[in-house]
C-alpha positions in Angstrom: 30.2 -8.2 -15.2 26.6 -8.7 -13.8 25.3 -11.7 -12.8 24.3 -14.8 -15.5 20.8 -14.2 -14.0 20.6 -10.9 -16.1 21.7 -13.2 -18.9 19.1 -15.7 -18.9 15.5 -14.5 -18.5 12.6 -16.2 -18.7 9.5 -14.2 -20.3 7.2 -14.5 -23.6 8.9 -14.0 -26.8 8.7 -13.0 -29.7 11.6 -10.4 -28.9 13.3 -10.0 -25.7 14.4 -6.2 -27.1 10.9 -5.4 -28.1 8.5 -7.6 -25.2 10.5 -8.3 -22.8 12.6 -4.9 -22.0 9.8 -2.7 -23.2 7.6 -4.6 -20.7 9.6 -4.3 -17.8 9.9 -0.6 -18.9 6.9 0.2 -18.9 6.1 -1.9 -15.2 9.1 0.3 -14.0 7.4 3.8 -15.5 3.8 2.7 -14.3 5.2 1.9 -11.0 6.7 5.2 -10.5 3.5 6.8 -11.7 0.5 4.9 -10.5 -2.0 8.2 -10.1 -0.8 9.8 -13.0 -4.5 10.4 -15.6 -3.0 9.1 -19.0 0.7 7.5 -20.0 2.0 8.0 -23.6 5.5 6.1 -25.3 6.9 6.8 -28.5 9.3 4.1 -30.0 12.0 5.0 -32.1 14.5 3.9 -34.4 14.8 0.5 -35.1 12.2 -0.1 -31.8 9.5 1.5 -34.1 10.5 0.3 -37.2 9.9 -3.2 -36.3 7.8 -3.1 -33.7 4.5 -3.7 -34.7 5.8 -7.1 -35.8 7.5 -7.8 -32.7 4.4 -7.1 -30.5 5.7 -4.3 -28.7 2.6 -2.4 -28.9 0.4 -5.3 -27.8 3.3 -5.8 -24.5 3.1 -2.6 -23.4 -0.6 -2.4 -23.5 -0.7 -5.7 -21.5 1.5 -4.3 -19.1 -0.8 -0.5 -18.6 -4.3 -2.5 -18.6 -7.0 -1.5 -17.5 -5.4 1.9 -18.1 -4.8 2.9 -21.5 -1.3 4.0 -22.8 -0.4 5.9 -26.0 2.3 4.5 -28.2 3.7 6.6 -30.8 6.1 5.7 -33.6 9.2 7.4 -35.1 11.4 4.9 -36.9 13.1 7.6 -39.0 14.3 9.1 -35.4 17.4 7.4 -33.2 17.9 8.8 -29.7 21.6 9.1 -28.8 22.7 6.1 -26.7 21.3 3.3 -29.0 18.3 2.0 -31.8 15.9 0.9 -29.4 15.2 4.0 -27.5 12.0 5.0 -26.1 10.5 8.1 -24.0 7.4 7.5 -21.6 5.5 10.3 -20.9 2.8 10.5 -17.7 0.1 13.1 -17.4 -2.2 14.4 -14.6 -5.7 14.6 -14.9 -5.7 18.1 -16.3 -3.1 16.7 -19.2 -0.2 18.5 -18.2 3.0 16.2 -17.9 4.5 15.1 -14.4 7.2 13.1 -15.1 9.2 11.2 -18.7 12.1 8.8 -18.9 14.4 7.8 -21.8 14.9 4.5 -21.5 16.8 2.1 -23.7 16.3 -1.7 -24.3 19.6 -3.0 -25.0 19.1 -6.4 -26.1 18.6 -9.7 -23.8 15.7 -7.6 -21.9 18.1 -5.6 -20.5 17.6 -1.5 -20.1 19.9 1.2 -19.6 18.6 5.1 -19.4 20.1 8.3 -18.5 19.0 9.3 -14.8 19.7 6.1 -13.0 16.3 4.9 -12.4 18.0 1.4 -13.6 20.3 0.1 -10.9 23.0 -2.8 -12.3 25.6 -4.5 -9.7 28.8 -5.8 -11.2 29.8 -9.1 -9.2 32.3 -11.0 -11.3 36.3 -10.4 -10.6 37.2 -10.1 -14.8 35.5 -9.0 -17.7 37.5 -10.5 -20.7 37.8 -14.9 -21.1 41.4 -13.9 -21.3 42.1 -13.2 -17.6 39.2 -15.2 -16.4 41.1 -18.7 -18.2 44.4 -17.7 -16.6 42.7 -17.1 -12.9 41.2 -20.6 -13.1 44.5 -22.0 -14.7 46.9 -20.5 -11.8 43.6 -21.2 -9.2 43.3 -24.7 -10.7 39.4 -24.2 -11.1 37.4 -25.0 -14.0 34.9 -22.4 -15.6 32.0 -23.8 -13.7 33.7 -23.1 -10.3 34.4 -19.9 -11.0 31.0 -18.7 -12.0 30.1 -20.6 -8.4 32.9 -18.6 -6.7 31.3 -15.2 -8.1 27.6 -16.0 -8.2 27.2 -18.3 -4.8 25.9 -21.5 -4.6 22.4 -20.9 -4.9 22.9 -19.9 -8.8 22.8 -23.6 -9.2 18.6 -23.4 -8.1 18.4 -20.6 -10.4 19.8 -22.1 -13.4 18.1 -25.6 -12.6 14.6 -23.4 -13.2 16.0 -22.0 -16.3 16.6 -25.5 -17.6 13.8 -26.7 -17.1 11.7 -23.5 -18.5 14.5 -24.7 -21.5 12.9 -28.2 -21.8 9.4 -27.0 -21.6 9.9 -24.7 -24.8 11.0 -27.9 -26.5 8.6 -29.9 -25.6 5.6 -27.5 -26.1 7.0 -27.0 -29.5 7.3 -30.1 -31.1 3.6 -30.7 -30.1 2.2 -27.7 -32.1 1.3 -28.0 -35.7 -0.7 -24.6 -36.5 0.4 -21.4 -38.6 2.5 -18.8 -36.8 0.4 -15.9 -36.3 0.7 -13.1 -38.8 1.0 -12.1 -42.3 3.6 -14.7 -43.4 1.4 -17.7 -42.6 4.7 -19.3 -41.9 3.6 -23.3 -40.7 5.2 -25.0 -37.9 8.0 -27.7 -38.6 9.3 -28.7 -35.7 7.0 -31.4 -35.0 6.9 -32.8 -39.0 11.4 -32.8 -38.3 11.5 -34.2 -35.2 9.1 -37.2 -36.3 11.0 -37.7 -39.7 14.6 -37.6 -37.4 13.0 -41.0 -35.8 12.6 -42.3 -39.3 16.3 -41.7 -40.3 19.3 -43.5 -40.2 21.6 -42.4 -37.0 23.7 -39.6 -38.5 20.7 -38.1 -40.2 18.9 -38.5 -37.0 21.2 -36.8 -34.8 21.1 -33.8 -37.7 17.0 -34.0 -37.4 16.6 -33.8 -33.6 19.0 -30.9 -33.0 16.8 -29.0 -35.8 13.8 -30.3 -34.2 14.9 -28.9 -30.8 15.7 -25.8 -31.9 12.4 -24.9 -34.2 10.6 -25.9 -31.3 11.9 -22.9 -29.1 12.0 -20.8 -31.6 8.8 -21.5 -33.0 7.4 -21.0 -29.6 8.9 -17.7 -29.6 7.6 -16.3 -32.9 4.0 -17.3 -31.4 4.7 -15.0 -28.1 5.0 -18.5 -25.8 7.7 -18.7 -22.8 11.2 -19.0 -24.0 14.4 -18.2 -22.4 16.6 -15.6 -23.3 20.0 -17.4 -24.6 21.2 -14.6 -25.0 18.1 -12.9 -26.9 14.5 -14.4 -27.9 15.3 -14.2 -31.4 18.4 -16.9 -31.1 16.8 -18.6 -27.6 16.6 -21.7 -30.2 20.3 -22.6 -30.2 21.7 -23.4 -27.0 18.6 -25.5 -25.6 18.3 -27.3 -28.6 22.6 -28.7 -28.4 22.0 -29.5 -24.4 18.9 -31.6 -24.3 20.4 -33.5 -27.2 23.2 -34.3 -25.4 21.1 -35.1 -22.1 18.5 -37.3 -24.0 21.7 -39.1 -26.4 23.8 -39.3 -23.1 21.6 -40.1 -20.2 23.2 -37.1 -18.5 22.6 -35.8 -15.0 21.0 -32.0 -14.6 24.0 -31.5 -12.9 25.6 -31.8 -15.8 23.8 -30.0 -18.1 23.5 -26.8 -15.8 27.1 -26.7 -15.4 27.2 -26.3 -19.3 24.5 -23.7 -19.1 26.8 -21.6 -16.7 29.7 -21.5 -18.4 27.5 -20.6 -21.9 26.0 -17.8 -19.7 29.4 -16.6 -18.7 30.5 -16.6 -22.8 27.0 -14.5 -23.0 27.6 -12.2 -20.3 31.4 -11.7 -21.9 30.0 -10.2 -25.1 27.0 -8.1 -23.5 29.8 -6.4 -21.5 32.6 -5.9 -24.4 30.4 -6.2 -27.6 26.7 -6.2 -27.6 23.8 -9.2 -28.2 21.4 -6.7 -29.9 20.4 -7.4 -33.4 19.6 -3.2 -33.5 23.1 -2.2 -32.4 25.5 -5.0 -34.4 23.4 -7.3 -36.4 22.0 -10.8 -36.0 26.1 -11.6 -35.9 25.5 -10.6 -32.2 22.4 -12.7 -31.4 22.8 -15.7 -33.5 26.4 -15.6 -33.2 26.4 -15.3 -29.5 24.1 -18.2 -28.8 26.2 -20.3 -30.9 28.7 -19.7 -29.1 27.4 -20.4 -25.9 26.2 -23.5 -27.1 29.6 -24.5 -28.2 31.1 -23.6 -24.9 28.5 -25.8 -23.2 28.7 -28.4 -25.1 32.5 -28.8 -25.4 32.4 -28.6 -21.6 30.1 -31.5 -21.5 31.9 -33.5 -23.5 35.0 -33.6 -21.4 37.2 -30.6 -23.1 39.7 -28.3 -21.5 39.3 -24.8 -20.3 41.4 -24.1 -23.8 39.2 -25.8 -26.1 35.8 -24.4 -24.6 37.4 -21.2 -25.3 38.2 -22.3 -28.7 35.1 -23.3 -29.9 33.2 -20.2 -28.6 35.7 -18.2 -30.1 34.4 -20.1 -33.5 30.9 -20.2 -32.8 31.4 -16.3 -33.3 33.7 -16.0 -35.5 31.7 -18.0 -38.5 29.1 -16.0 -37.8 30.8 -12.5 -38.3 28.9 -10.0 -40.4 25.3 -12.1 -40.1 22.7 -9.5 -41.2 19.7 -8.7 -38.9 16.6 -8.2 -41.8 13.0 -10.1 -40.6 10.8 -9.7 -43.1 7.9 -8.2 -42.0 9.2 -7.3 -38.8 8.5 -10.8 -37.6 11.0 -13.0 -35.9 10.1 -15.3 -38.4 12.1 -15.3 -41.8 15.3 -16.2 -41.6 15.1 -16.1 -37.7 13.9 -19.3 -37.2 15.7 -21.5 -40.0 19.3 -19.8 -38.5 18.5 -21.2 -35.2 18.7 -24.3 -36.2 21.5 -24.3 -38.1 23.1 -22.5 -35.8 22.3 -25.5 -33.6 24.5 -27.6 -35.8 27.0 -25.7 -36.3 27.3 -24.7 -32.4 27.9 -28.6 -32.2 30.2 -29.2 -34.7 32.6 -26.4 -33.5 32.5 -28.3 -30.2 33.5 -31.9 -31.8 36.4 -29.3 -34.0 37.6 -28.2 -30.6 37.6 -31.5 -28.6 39.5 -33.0 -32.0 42.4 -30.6 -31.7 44.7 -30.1 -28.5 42.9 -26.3 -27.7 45.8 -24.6 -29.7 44.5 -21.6 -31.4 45.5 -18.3 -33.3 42.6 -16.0 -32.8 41.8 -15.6 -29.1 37.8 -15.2 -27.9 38.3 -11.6 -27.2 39.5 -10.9 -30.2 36.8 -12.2 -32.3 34.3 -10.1 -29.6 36.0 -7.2 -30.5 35.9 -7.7 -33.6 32.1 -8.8 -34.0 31.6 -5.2 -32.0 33.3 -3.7 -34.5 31.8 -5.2 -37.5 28.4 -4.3 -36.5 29.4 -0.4 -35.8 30.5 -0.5 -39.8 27.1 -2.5 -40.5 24.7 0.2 -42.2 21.6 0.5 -40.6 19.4 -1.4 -43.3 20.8 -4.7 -42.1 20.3 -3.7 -38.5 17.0 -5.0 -37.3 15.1 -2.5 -39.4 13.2 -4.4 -41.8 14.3 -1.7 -44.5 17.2 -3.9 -46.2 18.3 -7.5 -47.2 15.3 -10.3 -47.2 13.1 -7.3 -45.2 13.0 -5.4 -48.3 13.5 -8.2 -51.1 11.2 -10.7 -49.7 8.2 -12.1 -51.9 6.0 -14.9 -51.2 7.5 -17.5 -53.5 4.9 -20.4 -52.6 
């Protein structure tokens, strides 16, 4: 597996498929090509079918400014090795091409192409939570020291900026009251939940805050601010919202809480490498899904539970999640995307308590329920697939 850094990015939302891999795309293409006279990208599949609404047009010409960069669309075309996929074209002056590159932006920012212009280090010993859990268990390590023995110490600094990038998002958010930009005219609520969750009586409250938390990220998102990808923008509401309301309820150490973040990244990086986090490829079952169970993992950690029960309630974050539809209407990470990060919020936590309740026994192992989310999205038609051509996408009407 790669390294939790390629797991937790920080960059501007409002999709880390369609802003922040097509971005660092196009800086890797314009790099190679910096005399070339003109640059041209088409978009395809579901890349171009909701791209407009994901920005991906107005990234990549932020990234080719002061130059110019023609983007063409084909949402009715899918190139072999996944939905996002994208050519770039570069021209000399006299219009004839020099160089192209199919590229692919897998989900989580990450890219994969064809000619091995991308270059990915594998630096972890396992690949499955099965034979990780058993190395710590005969090594007598917990999950935390594990991801230290394979990533170095300094992946402590690392993750320390990525919480705090985490609290930011939150803090940002709850402070903004204006519309979401675009057709929608979706208003902000993070601010009017979090004030009403002071106004409540303490189980209501705790209920409130984590929604507030996790609107605010992914409220930030959906305007293009700085979120971090946990595992995607789209679901980058979920696991900060569960860990700063268990460092504000507990007084806890960034210590703490950073340890939690590493072992969430390390359920993250588990389904990247056996499933996939793309809402294109296997739904919002693999976004949402995934950052629910990461936050369950975290938290459960946290909270004092075994190596057992962290693995149980990531195995349930996941596995009530299973078949979750990927439809934004309008092509906006928006509608339903923000509302199912914060309940996914809530239920990320409760699987944690379920976990810590029981003695870690389980049936269904993590693995399994990856395997099984991979293979639920493969069966998943295409509509409900991050194409904004089925579910709410195509049934949605403005009802007040």
């Amino acid at each position: 597996m790669l390294s939790i850094r390629e797991l937790y990015k920080i960059g501007y939302g409002p999709s880390s498929s369609h802003t922040i891999g097509c971005g660092l795309a196009g800086e890797i293409f314009m790099e190679r090509n910096k005399n070339a006279g003109s640059w041209a990208v088409t978009l395809y599949g579901s890349l171009a079918a909701t791209g407009r609404g994901h920005n991906t047009d107005a990234a990549l010409k932020k990234v080719f400014e002061p130059n110019e960069i023609e983007i063409r669309w084909k949402p009715e075309i899918n190139l072999p090795l996944h939905p996002n996929g994208m050519v770039f074209e570069a021209y000399d002056s006299r219009g004839e091409k020099i160089d192209s590159w199919e590229v692919y932006s897998t989900g989580g920012g990450d890219l994969k192409d064809t000619d091995g212009r991308i270059k990915r280090k594998n630096i972890y010993k396992h690949d499955n939570l099965s034979g990780i859990i058993k190395y710590c268990k005969k090594e007598g390590r917990s999950l935390w020291e594990y991801i230290e023995e394979n990533e170095g110490k300094e992946i402590w600094e690392y993750l320390e900026k990525v919480w705090e990038a985490m609290k930011a998002s939150i803090k940002r958010g709850i402070e903004k009251e204006r519309v979401l930009p675009g057709s929608i005219r979706l208003g902000r609520k993070a601010g009017i939940y979090h004030t009403k969750s002071g106004n409540s009586n303490e189980s209501i409250r705790n209920i409130g805050l984590r929604f507030s938390y996790a609107l605010a990220v992914s409220e930030e998102n959906a305007s293009g601010g700085r979120v971090v990808t946990a595992p995607t923008c789209g679901s980058s509401g979920v696991l900060p919202s569960v860990l700063y309301f268990l460092q504000k309820q507990n007084d806890l150490p960034v210590k703490r809480i950073v340890r939690g973040l590493a072992t969430a990244g390390l359920i993250g990086n588990i389904v990247k490498t056996n499933a996939s986090v793309s809402g294109a490829e296997a739904g919002c079952q693999a976004e949402i899904g995934t950052a629910s169970a990461m936050a369950a993992a975290a938290a459960t950690q946290i909270l004092g539970g075994s190596v057992t029960q962290i693995e149980y309630a990531a195995e349930m974050g996941i596995e009530h999640n299973l078949g979750l539809t990927c439809d934004p209407v309008g092509g906006y990470v928006q509608i339903p995307c923000i509302e199912r990060n914060a309940i996914a919020a809530g239920k990320a936590f409760e699987c944690a308590v379920y976990a810590i309740f029981s003695d870690g026994g389980h049936k269904i192992a993590f693995d399994q329920v990856v395997k099984t989310m991979a293979e639920t999205g493969r069966d998943m038609q295409i509509a409900y697939r991050e194409t904004g051509i089925g579910g709410l996408a195509k049934s949605w009407q403005p009802f007040r």
